[in-house]
C-alpha positions in Angstrom: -39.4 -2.4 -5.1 -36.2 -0.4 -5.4 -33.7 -2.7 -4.1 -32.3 -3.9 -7.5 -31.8 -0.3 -7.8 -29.7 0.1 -4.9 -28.1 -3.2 -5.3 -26.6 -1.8 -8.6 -26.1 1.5 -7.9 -23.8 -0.2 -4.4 -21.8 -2.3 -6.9 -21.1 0.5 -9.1 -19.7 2.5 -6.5 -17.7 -0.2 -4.9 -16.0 -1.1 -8.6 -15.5 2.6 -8.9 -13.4 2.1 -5.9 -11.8 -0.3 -6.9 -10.7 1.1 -10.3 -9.2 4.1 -8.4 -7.1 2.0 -6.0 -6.3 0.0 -9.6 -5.0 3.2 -11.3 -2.7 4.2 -8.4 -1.3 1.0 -8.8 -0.6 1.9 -12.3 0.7 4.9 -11.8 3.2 3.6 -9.3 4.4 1.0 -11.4 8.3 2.8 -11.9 8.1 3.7 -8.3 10.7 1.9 -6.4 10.3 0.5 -3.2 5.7 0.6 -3.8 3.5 -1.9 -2.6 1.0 -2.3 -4.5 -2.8 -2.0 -2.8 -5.3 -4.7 -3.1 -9.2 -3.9 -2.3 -11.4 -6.1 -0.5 -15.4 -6.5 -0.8 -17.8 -7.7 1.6 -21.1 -8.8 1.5 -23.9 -6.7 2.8 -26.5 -8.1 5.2 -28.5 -10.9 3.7 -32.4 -11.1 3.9 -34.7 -14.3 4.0 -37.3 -14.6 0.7 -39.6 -16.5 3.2 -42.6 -14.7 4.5 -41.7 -15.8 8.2 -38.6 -14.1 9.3 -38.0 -17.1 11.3 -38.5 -19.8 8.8 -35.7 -21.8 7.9 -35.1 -21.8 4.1 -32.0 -22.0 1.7 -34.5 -19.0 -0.6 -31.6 -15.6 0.6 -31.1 -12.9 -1.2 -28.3 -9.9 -0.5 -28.4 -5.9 -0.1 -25.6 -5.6 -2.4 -21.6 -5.4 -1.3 -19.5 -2.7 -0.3 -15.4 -2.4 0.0 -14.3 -3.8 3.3 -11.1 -2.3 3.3 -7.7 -1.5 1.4 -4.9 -3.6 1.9 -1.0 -3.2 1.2 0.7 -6.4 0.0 4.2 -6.0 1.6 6.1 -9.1 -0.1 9.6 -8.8 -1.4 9.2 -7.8 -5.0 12.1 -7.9 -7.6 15.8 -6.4 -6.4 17.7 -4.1 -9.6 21.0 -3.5 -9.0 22.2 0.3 -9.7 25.7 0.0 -8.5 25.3 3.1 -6.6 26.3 2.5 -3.2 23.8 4.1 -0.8 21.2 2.4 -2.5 20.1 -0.7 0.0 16.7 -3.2 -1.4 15.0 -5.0 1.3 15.3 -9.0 0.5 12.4 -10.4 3.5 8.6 -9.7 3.6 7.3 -6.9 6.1 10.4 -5.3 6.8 10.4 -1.7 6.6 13.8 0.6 7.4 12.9 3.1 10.0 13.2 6.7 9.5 12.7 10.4 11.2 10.9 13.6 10.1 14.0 16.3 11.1 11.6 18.8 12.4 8.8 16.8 14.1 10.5 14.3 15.1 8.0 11.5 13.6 8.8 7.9 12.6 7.6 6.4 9.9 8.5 3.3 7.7 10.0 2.7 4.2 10.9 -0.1 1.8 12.2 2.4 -0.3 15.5 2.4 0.4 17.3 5.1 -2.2 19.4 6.8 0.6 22.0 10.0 0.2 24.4 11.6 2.6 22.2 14.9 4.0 23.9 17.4 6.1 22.6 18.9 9.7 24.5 20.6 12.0 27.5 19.9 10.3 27.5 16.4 10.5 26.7 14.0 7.7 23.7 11.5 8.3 22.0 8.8 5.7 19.0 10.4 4.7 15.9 9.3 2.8 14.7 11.6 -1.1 12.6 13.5 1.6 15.7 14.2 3.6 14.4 12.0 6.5 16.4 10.7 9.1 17.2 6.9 8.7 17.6 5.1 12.2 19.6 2.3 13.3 19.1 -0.7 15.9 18.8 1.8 18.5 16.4 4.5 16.7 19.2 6.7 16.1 20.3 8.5 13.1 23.1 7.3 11.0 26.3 9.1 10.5 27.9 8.3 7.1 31.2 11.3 7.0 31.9 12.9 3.7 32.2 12.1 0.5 35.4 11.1 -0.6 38.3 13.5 -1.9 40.1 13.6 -5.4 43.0 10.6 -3.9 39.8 8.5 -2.1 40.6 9.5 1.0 38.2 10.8 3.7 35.1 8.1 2.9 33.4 6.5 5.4 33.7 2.7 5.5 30.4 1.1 3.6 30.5 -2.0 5.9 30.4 0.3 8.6 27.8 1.9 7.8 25.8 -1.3 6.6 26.2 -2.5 10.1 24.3 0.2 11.6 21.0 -0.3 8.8 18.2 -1.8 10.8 15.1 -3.5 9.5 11.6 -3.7 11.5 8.5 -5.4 11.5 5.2 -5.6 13.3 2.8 -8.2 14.7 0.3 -6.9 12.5 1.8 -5.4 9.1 -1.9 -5.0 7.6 -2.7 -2.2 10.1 0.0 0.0 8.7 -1.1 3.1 7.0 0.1 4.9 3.9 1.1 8.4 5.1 2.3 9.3 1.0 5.7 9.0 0.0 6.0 5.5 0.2 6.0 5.5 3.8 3.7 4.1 6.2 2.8 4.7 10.2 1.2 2.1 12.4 -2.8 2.8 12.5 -3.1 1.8 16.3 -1.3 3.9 18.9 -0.1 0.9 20.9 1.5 -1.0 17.5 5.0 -1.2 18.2 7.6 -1.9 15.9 10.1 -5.1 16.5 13.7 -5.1 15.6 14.1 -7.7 13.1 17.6 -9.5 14.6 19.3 -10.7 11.4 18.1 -8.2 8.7 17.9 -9.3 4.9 18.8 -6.5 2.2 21.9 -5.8 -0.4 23.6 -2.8 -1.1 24.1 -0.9 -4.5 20.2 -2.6 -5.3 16.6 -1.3 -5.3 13.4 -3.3 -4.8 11.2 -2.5 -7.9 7.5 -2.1 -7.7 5.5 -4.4 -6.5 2.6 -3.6 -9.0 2.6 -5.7 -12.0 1.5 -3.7 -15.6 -0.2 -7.0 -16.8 -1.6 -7.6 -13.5 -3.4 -4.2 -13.0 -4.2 -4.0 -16.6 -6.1 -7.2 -16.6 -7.6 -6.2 -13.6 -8.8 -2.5 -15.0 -10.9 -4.7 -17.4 -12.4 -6.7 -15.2 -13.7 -4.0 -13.0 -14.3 -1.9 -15.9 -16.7 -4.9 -17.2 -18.1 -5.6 -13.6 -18.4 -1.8 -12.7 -20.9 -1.8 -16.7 -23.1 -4.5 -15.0 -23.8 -2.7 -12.3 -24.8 0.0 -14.2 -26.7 -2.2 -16.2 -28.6 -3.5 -13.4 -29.8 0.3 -12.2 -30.6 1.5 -16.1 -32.4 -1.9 -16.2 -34.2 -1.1 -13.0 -35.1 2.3 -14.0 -36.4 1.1 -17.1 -39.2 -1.0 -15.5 -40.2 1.5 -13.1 -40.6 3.2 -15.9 -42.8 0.6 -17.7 -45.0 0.6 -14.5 -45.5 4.1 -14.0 -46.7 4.5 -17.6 -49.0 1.5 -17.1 -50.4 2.5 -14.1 -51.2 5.9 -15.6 
């Protein structure tokens, strides 16, 4: 009797999901170096309209859908260039730079690639905004020197220092996790991550956003529209029950 009801009141939820994963997008959209997320549905189980659970019949109906699961899209999106020369954009699909919390010691992965010289233990190392540790082929931190003086002097050779940026990738990109920040850990223990021989990316350039404004706007108003039906379907619903109740009384 109900499950119209609970059909509706599914889809509402799921488009409700939906719209929140939509709105991040959004409000990533200056954020250099995002991937935008993308949300699947799936359908829940379907029943047979037959009598005979066995019988064999075209006559199914469904239980509703739910959201299957979030997923990052981590294609190249557009390079600016910022002339700033510790600024490095990835230029190949799932490829992420590698980098190192100082005081746990834990690796994540970035396509953000807006480095700066950070200082520890007197040494200069590239760093990420979060003052991570970027690592090279060999998971080691970078040493970049100082900055150079008044005459230019004292400035550690860029093409040196480009030579040590390393790019990974994984079997499975789609089983990375967001951990905030733009950064992103594997979700199964045993992922490992794979050098990626003959990395892609520029110097003095930044990979945009990957969201799209008139993509996620169009998309707020189709959910906005499908997340009303649903709606419509459980007001509907209620309404009859309502109609029966006062019939039968």
């Amino acid at each position: 009797m109900y499950q119209s009801f609970y059909t509706g009141a599914l889809g509402a939820g799921s488009f409700l999901a939906k719209l929140s994963v939509v709105s991040n997008n959004l409000a990533n959209i200056n954020n250099n170096g995002y991937k935008a997320k993308n949300v699947a549905f799936s359908d829940l189980m379907n029943y047979n309209l037959n009598d005979s659970e066995d019988a064999v019949t075209d006559l199914m109906a469904g239980n509703g859908m739910r959201v299957q699961r979030t997923y990052t899209n981590f294609g190249t999106s557009a390079i600016t260039q910022t002339n700033r020369e510790l600024d490095f954009a990835i230029m190949q699909d799932n490829a992420f730079f590698m980098v190192q919390d100082v005081g746990t010691g834990e690796i994540t992965y970035t396509r953000s690639g807006r480095f700066h010289r950070g200082e520890l233990n007197g040494s200069f190392y590239l760093t990420t905004e979060s003052n991570k540790l970027v690592l090279d082929q060999n998971q080691q931190p970078i040493e970049v020197g100082q900055m150079a003086d008044a005459n230019g002097e004292g400035a550690e050779d860029m093409a040196e220092i480009q030579s040590r940026i390393a790019l990974y990738t994984f079997n499975n990109p789609s089983r990375l996790m967001n951990v905030g920040d733009n950064e992103f850990a594997p979700s199964d223990e045993g992922a490992q991550p794979i050098l990626i021989e003959n990395p892609v990316f520029t110097s003095s350039a930044l990979e945009s956003s990957g969201a799209s404004m008139a993509e996620e706007m169009v998309k707020v108003i189709e959910t906005q529209r499908a997340f009303s039906y649903a709606l419509k379907v459980v007001t509907t619903e209620d309404e009859i029950e309502s109609t029966i109740n006062s019939l039968r009384g």
